[in-house]
N, C-alpha and C positions, 0 to 999 in steps of 0.2 A: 197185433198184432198183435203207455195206454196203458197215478202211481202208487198199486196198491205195494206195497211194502211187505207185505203177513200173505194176503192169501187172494190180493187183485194186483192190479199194476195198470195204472192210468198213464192214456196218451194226450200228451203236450197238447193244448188247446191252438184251433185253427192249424192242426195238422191234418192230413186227409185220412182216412178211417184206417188203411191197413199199418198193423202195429209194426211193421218195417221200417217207416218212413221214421219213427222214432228211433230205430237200432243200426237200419240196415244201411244206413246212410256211409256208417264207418266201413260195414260189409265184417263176415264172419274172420276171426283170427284164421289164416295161413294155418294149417297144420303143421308144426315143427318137422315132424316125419311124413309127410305126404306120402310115402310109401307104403303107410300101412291101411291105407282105403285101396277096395279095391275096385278099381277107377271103372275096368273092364265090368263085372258084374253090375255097377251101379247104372251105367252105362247101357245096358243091357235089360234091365230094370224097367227104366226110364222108356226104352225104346218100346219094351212090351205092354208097357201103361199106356203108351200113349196110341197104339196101334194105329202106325203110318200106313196111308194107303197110297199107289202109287199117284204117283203127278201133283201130292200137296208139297206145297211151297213155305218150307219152314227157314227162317229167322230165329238168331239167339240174341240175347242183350246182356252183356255181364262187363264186370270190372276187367283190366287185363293183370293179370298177373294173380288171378284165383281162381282155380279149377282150370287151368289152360289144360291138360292133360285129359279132362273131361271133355271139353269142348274140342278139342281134336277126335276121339274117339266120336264121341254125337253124329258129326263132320260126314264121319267114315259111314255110322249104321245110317244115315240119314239118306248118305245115297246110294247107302246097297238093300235098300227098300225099295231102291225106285221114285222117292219122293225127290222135289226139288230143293237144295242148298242154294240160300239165296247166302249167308253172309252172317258174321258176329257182329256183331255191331258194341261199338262201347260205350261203356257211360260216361267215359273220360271225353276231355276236348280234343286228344292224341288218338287218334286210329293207331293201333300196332300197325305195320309195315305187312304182315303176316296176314291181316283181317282185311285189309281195302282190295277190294273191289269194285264193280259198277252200284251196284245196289247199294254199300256200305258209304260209299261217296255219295249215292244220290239222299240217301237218310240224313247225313252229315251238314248236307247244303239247305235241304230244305224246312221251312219254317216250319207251326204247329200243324197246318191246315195242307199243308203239302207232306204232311208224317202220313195224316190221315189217309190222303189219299193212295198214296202208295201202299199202305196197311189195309187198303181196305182188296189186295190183292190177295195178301196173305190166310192160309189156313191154319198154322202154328206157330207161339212164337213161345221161346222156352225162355224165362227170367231166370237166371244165374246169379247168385250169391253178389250181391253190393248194389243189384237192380231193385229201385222202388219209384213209386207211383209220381216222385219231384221231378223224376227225369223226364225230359220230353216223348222220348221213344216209349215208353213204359205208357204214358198218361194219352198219347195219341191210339196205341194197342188199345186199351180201356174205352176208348171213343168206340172204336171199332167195336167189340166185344157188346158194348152198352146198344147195337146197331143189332145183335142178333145173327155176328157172323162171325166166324174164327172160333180160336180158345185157346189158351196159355197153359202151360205147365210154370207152377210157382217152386223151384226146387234154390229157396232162398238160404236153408242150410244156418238159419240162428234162432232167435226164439225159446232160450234158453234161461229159466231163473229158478233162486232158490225156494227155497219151501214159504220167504218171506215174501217173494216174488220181483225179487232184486234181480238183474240183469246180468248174466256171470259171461263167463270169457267159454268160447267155443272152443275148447280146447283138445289134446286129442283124443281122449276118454269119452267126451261130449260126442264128438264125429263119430266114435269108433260104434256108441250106442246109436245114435239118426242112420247110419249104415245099415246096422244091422236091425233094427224097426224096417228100415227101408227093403232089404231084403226078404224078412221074413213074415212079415205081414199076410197073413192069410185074406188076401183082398175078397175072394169071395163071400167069405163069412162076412168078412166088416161090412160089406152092400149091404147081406141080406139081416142083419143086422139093425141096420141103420133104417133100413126099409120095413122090419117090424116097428121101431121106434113111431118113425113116421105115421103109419096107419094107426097105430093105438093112440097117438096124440090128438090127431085130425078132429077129431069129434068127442072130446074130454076136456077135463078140467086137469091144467097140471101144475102141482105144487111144488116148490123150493122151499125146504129146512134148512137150521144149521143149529149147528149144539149154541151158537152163539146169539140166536134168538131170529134169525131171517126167517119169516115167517110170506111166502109171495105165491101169488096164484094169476093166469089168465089159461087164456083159450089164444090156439092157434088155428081155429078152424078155418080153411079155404087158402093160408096162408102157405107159399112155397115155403120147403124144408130143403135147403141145401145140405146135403149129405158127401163131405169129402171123403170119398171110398176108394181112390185112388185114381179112377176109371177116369181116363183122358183122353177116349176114342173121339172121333167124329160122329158116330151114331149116336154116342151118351150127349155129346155136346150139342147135336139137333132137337133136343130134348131142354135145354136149358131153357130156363125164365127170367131168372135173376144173373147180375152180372158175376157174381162169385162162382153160378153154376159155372162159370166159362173161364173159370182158372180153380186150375186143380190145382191142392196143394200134395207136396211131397216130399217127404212120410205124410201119411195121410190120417183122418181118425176121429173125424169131430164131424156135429149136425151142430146147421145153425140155422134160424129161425127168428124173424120180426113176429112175436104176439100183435094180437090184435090189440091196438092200444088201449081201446076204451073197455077190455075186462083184466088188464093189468091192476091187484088191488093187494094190500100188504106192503111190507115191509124189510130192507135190507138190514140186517147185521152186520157192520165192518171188524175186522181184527185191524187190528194197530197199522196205520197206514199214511198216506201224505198225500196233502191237500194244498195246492199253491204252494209249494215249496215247503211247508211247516207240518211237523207230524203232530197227527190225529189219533186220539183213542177213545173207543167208547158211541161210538159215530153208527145213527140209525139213521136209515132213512127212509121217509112214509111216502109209499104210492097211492093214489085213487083214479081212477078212468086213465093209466097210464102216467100220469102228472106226480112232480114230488107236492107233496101238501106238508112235509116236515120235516126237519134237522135238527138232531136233536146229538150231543156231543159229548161228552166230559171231558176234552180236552182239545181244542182245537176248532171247536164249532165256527167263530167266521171266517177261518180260512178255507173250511169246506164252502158254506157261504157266496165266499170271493169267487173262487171257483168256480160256482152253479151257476152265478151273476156273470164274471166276466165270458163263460162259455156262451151267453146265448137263451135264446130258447129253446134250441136242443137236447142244451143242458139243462132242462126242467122235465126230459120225457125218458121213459125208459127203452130202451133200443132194441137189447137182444137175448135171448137164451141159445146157449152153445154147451154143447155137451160130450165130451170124448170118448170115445169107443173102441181105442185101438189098444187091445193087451200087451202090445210090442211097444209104446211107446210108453209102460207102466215099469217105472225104476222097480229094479228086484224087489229091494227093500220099502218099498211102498213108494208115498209120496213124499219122497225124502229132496226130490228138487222136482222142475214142473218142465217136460222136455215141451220143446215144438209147438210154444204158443196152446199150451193146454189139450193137447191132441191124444192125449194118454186117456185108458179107460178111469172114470171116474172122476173125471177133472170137469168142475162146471164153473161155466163163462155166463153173470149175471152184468147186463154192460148199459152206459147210459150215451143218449146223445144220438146223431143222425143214423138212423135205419133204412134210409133210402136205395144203396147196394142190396138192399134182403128185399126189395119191395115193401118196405115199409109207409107209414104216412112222415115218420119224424127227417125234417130236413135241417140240416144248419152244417156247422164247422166245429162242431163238439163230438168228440170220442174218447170215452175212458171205458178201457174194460179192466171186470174183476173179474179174478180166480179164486175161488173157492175150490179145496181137496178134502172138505168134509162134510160137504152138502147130501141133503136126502132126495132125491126125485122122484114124486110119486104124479103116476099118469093114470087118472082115476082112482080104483081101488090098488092099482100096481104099482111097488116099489121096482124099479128100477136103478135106481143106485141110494145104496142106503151108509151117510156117512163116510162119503168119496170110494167106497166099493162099487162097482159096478154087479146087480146080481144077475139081471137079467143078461145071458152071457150068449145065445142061440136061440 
């Protein structure tokens, strides 16, 4: 969603791959002034993205006491669409008094396999800020989803770190920007966009720079390209392959992609970073057919080591290429902090460990992504981001 320190940030080993279960656990800080989002427009937003058709049967899951204000309004557009309100459901052991109903009590009582089944009625289910993949209801949704039926909106509202890629507080400055990304996002461009990407990759060779010596090249040829472009229709989601297709994230902004692993070949560059708890500087590491074949360090090498060792064999493969797109999620000032889980134009995600969610071959319980904001990516003879600029822009 997962610990570069400089310009990645690694997720806890034998945690599950989305980078919330490391953050979101605590759920985003309460805005001091909650009055200054505005609840109505987001609300509004949300509804237009995810174009409800009449008689689907939507579910929320969220903490109680964040975003309640939202989740009443939802409540409201959900059923003046004509769709069915089945119920919020919480992540706590305490249903509010406000939330229970038949459906919320019947989610409440029953086990993993009785989540399922009931989920497997559903056509939306919106994850709300403190919602992640440990919870039952969350991880039963993902069954479902993983089935090739349903699809989620992720509107998890944290994902937030500095330029070193340290974890900062969702504050209201933080909110006031993920708002206003969220509103202003020209979604059609970001598709088509995303969707030149995709074609010019398909059938190329594409490289990853860094002034800092990452030197990485494969092929994604035949490989699905998850493109979060905000589009959380029912039609976009009959379309899905992979399970991420079927959870839209929002603010939206980023393609992500399992390479083929066996033309994965090169080498990462790290800035100053942490490995098993101990920081690390000076840290390359060599790929060949996918595979790390070296670690090489100046300071901190076995504890990257320890790391690669206690992850697994996941942690010996490389996972994924991600890459952001959204100009709205692009701080004025450049990339002076890295909003929404690397979702901003120019922000590339080089990540190691289980690619199975992308349709990939790498399985296990290892995920660490890195953020790089000064990466080149070149898709054949095309620069498309040169040095965390994004150039190809339409």
């Amino acid at each position: 969603m997962k610990s570069r320190r400089s310009s990645f940030f690694k997720q806890p080993i034998f945690l599950l791959v989305l980078l919330t279960v490391a953050l979101a656990c605590r759920g985003p800080k309460e805005s001091t002034l909650p009055d200054k989002l505005d609840w109505n427009a987001i609300s509004d937003k949300m509804v237009e993205r995810i174009q409800l058709q009449p008689g689907e049967r939507v579910f929320m899951l969220g903490q109680p006491g964040k975003f309640d204000t939202l989740i009443s309004l939802l409540e409201s557009k959900i059923k003046s669409n004509k769709a069915t309100y089945l119920g919020t459901v919480s992540i706590d052991s305490v249903q509010p008094s406000q939330w229970q109903n038949d459906f919320t009590q019947s989610v409440s009582q029953a086990d993993s396999a009785g989540l399922i089944r009931i989920f497997n009625d559903v056509d939306l289910a919106i994850m709300l800020p403190g919602a992640v993949p440990t919870h039952r209801p969350y991880a039963a949704m993902q069954t479902v989803l993983r089935s090739g039926k349903a699809r989620t909106i992720h509107f998890h509202w944290i994902g937030a770190y500095d330029k070193n890629g340290k974890a900062i507080e969702v504050n209201d400055s933080v909110e006031m920007f993920y708002q206003k990304a969220l509103l202003e996002t020209e979604y059609d461009a970001l598709g088509k966009l995303q969707q030149k990407f995709e074609a010019s990759a398909q059938n190329q060779w594409i490289e990853v720079t860094t002034p800092e010596g990452t030197a990485l090249r494969f092929q994604i040829t035949g490989r699905p390209v998850t493109k979060q472009d905000g589009d959380a229709s029912l039609q976009r989601s009959k379309k899905g392959i992979t399970l991420i297709d079927r959870e839209v994230e929002l603010p939206a902004g980023a393609i992500r992609v399992a390479p083929l692993e066996e033309t994965v070949e090169g080498k990462i560059a790290f800035p100053p970073s942490e490995w098993a708890g101990q920081k690390v500087s000076g840290l390359v590491i060599t790929f060949a057919k996918g595979k790390i074949t070296s670690i090489t360090a100046a300071e901190g090498e076995e504890a990257v080591k320890k790391e690669i060792e206690m992850g697994g064999v996941a942690a010996q493969s490389f996972r994924e290429l991600a890459v952001g797109f959204n100009s709205a999620l692009l701080p004025k000032n450049g990339h002076t902090w890295i909003p929404y889980f690397g979702y901003g134009a120019g922000v590339v995600r080089l990540s190691l460990g289980d690619n199975s969610e992308l349709n990939g071959n790498v399985k296990g319980n290892y995920v660490r992504w890195n953020f790089f904001t000064n990466a080149t990516v070149t898709v054949g003879s095309d620069v498309w981001i040169k040095e965390g600029k994004l150039i190809i822009t339409k």
